[in-house]
Every structure is written in C-alpha cells, then in structure tokens.
SEKOLNU-515270 format. One line per field, with one value per residue (C-alpha): residue number from 0; x negated, y, z negated; residue in one letter. Coordinates in steps of 0.2 Angstrom, whole numbers, m for minus. Example, Ala and Ser with C-alpha at 12.3 -4.5 7.8 and 13.67 -1.06 7.14 Angstrom:
<nodes>
k	c(0,1)
east	c(m62,m68)
north	c(m22,m5)
up	c(m39,m36)
r	c(A,S)
</nodes>
This chain:
<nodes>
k	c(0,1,2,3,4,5,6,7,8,9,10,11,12,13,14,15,16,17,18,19,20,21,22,23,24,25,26,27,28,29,30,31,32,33,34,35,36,37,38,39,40,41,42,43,44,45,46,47,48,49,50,51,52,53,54,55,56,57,58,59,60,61,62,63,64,65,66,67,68,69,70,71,72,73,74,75,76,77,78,79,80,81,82,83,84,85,86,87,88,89,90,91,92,93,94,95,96,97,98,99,100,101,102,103,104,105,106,107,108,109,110,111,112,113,114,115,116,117,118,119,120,121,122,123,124,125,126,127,128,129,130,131,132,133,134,135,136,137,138,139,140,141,142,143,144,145,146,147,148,149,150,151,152,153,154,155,156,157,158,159,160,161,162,163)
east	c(m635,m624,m621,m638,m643,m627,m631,m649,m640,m629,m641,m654,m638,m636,m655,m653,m638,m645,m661,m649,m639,m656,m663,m646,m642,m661,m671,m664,m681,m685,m685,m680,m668,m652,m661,m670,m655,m646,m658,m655,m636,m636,m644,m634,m620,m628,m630,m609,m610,m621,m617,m603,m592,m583,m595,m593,m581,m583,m593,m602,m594,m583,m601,m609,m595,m593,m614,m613,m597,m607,m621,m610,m600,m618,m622,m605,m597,m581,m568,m580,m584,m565,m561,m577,m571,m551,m559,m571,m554,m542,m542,m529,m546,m556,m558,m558,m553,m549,m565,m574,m589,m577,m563,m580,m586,m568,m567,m584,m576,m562,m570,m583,m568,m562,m576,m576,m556,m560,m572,m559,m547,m530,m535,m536,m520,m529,m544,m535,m523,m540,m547,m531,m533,m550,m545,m533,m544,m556,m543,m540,m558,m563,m568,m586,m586,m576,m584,m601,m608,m605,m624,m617,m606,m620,m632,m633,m627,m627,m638,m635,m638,m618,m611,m616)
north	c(760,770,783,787,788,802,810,814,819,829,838,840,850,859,864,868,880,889,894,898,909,915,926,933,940,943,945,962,966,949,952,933,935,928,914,908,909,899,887,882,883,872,860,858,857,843,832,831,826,809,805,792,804,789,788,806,816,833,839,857,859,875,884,874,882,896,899,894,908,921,917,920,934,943,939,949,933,937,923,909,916,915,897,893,901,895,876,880,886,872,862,851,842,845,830,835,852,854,853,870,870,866,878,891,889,889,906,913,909,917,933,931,928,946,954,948,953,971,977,970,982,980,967,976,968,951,954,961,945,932,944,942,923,922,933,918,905,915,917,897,893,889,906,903,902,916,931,918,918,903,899,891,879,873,869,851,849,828,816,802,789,797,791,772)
up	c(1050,1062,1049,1045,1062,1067,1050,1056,1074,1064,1052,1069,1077,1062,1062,1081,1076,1061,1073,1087,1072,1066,1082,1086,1071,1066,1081,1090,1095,1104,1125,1126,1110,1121,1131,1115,1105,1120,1121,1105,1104,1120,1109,1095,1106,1116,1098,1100,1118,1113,1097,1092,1083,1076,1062,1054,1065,1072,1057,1059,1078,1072,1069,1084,1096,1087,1089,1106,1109,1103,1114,1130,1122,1119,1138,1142,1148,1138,1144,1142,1124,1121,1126,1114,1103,1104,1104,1086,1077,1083,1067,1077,1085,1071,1058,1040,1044,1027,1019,1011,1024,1041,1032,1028,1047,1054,1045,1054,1070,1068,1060,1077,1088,1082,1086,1104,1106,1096,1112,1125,1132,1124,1111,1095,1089,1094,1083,1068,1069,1069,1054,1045,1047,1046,1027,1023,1026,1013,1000,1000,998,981,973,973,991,997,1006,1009,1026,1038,1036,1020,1029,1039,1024,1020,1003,1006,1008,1020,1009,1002,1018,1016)
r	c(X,X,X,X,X,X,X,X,X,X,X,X,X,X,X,X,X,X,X,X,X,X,X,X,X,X,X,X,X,X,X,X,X,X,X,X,X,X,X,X,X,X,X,X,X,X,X,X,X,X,X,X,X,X,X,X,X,X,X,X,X,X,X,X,X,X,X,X,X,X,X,X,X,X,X,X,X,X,X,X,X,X,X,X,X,X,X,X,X,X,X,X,X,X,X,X,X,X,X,X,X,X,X,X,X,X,X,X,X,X,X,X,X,X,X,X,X,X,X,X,X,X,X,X,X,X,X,X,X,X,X,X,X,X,X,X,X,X,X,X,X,X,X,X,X,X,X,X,X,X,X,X,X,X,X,X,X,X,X,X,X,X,X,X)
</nodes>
C-alpha cells in the first residue's frame, strides 16, 4: 500500500528531525553538535524530496524546515536560514495547514524565525511581528495544546493502519 510505505518515510523523517532537534538544543557541549545535528536534518529533509507526496501531503515539513533553519542559522548563515524559515511558515504550500500538530509546528517556526530576526541588525520589529503571530497561532490551538513544544507536533499520535 502507498500509504503505508510514505507513512513509514514520513515517521523515518520525523525520527531524523527529533534527533536533529535533540543535539541542538541538548548537546552544547558536543564539538560535532552542528554537523551531527545537520546531518540529521539533511535527512529528514531528504524523505520530502523522494517520497510521493500525493499520498499524505507535506505532513511534518514546517518542523523539518524549521529544524533544518535552525541548523544554518546556528552555522551564522543567516539569509539561508531565513528563506527556510519563510518556506516552513507558508501555509499556502502546506496541505492541511490547519491541523493542531502542522498549526503546533508552524507556530515553532515562527517563534524560531524570531529568534533569528532578533540578533540581525534592524530586525527587532521583525522578530516581535513572527512572535505575535507565532502567539496567535497558540491562542487558536485547542487549550491543551497551547504553550507545548514543537517536539509535540512531531510525535506520532496515528498509526498507519488510520490512513487505509
């Protein structure tokens, strides 16, 4: 079955993206922190690229874009980060944009995306903009959701037998 197969693709890129989330955020004192973390981002990334996306959409790429953002904002590569970033929060591409974990991940990019814009010169009215969206997003989200992390939207609260 087709959606089987991209619903393991889909959950492997989700794996690849939590790791990749993991040693950024958790392993500062790693020398290879930024290529490990890239190496895994640029995995997750590369599930999109071959698997028919026909079958169940762009689900998780806001956090895989967003992961792979912060890996090239981290690497001072601040323009790149921005276009990644521009692309996980345009909900125009995005197919079923208005689920709770794309809105939840949407949401971490944005807040991300603000952190890049508040260390760039002369974008502090950026980054408070992206966090006011970003705090709109979270006020939609069904109460039980709101303030969670974007590690939530990633989680895999389906099984693939649901997609038959």
């Amino acid at each position: 079955h087709p959606q089987v197969l991209a619903a393991s693709k889909y959950l492997e890129a989700g794996i690849q993206a939590n790791l990749a989330w993991g040693v950024l955020n958790y392993e500062q004192d790693r020398s290879d922190r930024l290529i490990k973390a890239s190496d895994y981002a640029k995995k997750a990334l590369a599930v999109y690229d071959t698997t028919d996306d026909t079958v169940l959409g762009k689900e998780g790429l806001p956090r895989v874009l967003s992961i792979v953002a912060s890996c090239y904002h981290q690497a001072d590569s601040a323009v790149t980060a921005e276009g990644l970033f521009q692309s996980a929060i345009d909900r125009n591409s995005l197919a079923g944009a208005n689920s709770t974990l794309t809105l939840l991940q949407i949401r971490e990019a944005y807040l991300e995306y603000a952190k890049l814009c508040s260390q760039w010169e002369k974008r502090e009215g950026d980054a408070k903009k992206l966090t006011e969206e970003a705090n709109a997003i979270n006020e939609s989200l069904p109460p039980n959701w709101q303030g969670k992390s974007g590690l939530y939207g990633s989680l895999w609260f389906w099984t693939p037998g649901e997609m038959l």
